[in-house]
Structures are given as structure tokens and as C-alpha cells.
C-alpha positions as CSV (number, residue, x, y, z in Angstrom):
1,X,33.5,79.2,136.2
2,X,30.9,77.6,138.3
3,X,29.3,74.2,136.3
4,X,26.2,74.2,135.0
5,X,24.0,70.9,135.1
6,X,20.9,70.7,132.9
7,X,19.1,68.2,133.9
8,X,15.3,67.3,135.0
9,X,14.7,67.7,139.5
10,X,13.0,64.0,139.5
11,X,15.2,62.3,137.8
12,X,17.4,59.5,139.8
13,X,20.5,59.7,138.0
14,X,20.7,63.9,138.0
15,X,19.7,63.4,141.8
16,X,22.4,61.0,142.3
17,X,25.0,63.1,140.2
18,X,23.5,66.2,142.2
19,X,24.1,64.4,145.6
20,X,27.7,63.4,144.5
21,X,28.3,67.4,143.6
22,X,27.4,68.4,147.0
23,X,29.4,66.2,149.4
24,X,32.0,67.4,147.8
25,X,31.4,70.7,147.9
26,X,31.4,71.6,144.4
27,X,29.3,74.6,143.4
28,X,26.7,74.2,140.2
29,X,24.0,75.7,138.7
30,X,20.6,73.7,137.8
31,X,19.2,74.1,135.1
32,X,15.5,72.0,134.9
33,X,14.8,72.0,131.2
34,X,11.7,70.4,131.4
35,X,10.5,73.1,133.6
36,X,12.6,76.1,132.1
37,X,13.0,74.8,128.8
38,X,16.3,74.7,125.9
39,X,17.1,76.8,123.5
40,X,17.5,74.9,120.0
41,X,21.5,77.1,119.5
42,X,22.3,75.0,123.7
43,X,21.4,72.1,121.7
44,X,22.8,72.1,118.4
45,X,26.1,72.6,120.2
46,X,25.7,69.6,122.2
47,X,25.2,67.5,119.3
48,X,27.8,69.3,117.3
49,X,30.1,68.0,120.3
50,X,28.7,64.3,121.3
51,X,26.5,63.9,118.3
52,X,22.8,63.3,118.3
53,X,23.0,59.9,118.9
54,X,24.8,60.5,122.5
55,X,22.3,63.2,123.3
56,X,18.9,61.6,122.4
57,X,17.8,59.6,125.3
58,X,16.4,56.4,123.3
59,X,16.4,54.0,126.1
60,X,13.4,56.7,128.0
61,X,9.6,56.3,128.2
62,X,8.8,59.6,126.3
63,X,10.8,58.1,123.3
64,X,9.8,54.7,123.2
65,X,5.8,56.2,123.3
66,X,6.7,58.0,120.1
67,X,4.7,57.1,116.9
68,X,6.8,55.1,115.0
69,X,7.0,57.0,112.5
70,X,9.0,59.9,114.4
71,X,11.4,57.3,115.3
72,X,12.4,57.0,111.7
73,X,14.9,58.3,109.6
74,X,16.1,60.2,112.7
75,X,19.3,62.4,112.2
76,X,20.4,65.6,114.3
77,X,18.1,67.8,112.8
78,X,15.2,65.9,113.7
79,X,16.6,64.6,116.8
80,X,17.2,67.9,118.1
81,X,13.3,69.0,117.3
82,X,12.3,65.9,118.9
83,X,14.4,66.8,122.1
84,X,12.8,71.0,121.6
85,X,9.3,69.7,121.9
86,X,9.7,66.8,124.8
87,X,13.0,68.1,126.6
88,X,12.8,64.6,128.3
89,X,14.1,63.1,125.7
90,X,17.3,64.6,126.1
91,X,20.3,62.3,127.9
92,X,20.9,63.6,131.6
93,X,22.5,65.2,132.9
94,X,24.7,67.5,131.0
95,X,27.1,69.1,133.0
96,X,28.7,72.0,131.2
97,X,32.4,72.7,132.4
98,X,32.7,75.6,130.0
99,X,35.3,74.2,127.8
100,X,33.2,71.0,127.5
101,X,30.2,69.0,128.4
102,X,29.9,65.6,130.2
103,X,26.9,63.6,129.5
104,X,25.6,61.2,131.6
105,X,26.6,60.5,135.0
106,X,29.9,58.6,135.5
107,X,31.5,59.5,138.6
108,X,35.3,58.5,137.6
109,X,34.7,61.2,135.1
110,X,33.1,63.8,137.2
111,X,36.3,63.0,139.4
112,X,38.9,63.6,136.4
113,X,36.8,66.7,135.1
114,X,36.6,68.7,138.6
115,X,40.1,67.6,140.0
């Protein structure tokens, strides 16, 4: 199966993960889900895997802007509407082996996963 990264074009860490893909000649897919969007089921099985608080990108610009008030009481199933509506909210990139997902770009684990 080829891996799949979901992730947004102008972002520097999907660019640098991208970059690290290609010299070593390991075939993906990219999926821009700011541009193409995500389907709620993609992400309910991302939280179901890493949990909401992994996937939620609270450290970004479009989440700190938020109104306060939908930055309280969050749990997945508000999370998860939060990341439908502004998909640049969610953590990138995901890169979807299949069997799992790696969140974030680490490349000791991009090593261990594609070995």
C-alpha cells in the first residue's frame, strides 16, 4: 500500500516531512485537507486511535483566534467539529500506513515505520 499524507501544501513541517519522503524515494499520496477537505468517519478514527487531544492542533493560529468560549469544555466530539469546520486545526501531517497513522513529523519514526 502506498502511504497517504494528509496534510496542508504550505505548511513547513508537511513540506519538510514531504521532502524527507522523496529523497528517499518513498511513494505517497497528498491529501490537502484544507483545500479537499475531511470526512468527519477519517477523523473519528484518528481520534479513536491518538485521541483528540493528539490530533487538535492547540499550539496553531486558527485555534488560539477562537472565541473562548469554543475552547471550552472541549472533548472529541467537539474537537472533531472544530477540526470539520477549520481543517487547520488538525495536527500535521498524518501519514496513514494502512495499519496505522503517524502524527506529526518525527523522522526516527518515519524511519522505523517505512523500514
Amino acid at each position: 500500500m502506498t502511504p497517504t499524507m494528509y496534510g496542508i501544501k504550505n505548511c513547513d513541517t508537511v513540506a519538510k516531512a514531504r521532502k524527507w519522503l522523496e529523497e528517499r524515494g518513498q511513494a505517497y499520496a497528498f491529501h490537502d485537507y484544507k483545500a479537499v477537505g475531511i470526512d468527519r468517519a477519517t477523523l473519528e478514527g484518528w481520534v479513536a486511535e491518538h485521541g483528540w487531544e493528539t490530533i487538535l492542533n492547540r499550539a496553531g493560529t486558527t485555534f488560539r483566534k477562537l472565541d473562548e468560549a469554543d475552547k471550552q469544555n472541549l472533548d472529541a466530539d467537539k474537537a472533531i467539529g472544530l477540526m470539520l469546520t477549520q481543517p487547520s486545526m488538525i495536527k500535521r501531517p498524518v501519514l496513514d500506513l494502512g495499519d496505522r497513522r503517524l502524527v506529526g513529523f518525527k523522522p526516527d519514526l518515519y524511519e522505523k515505520a517505512l523500514s
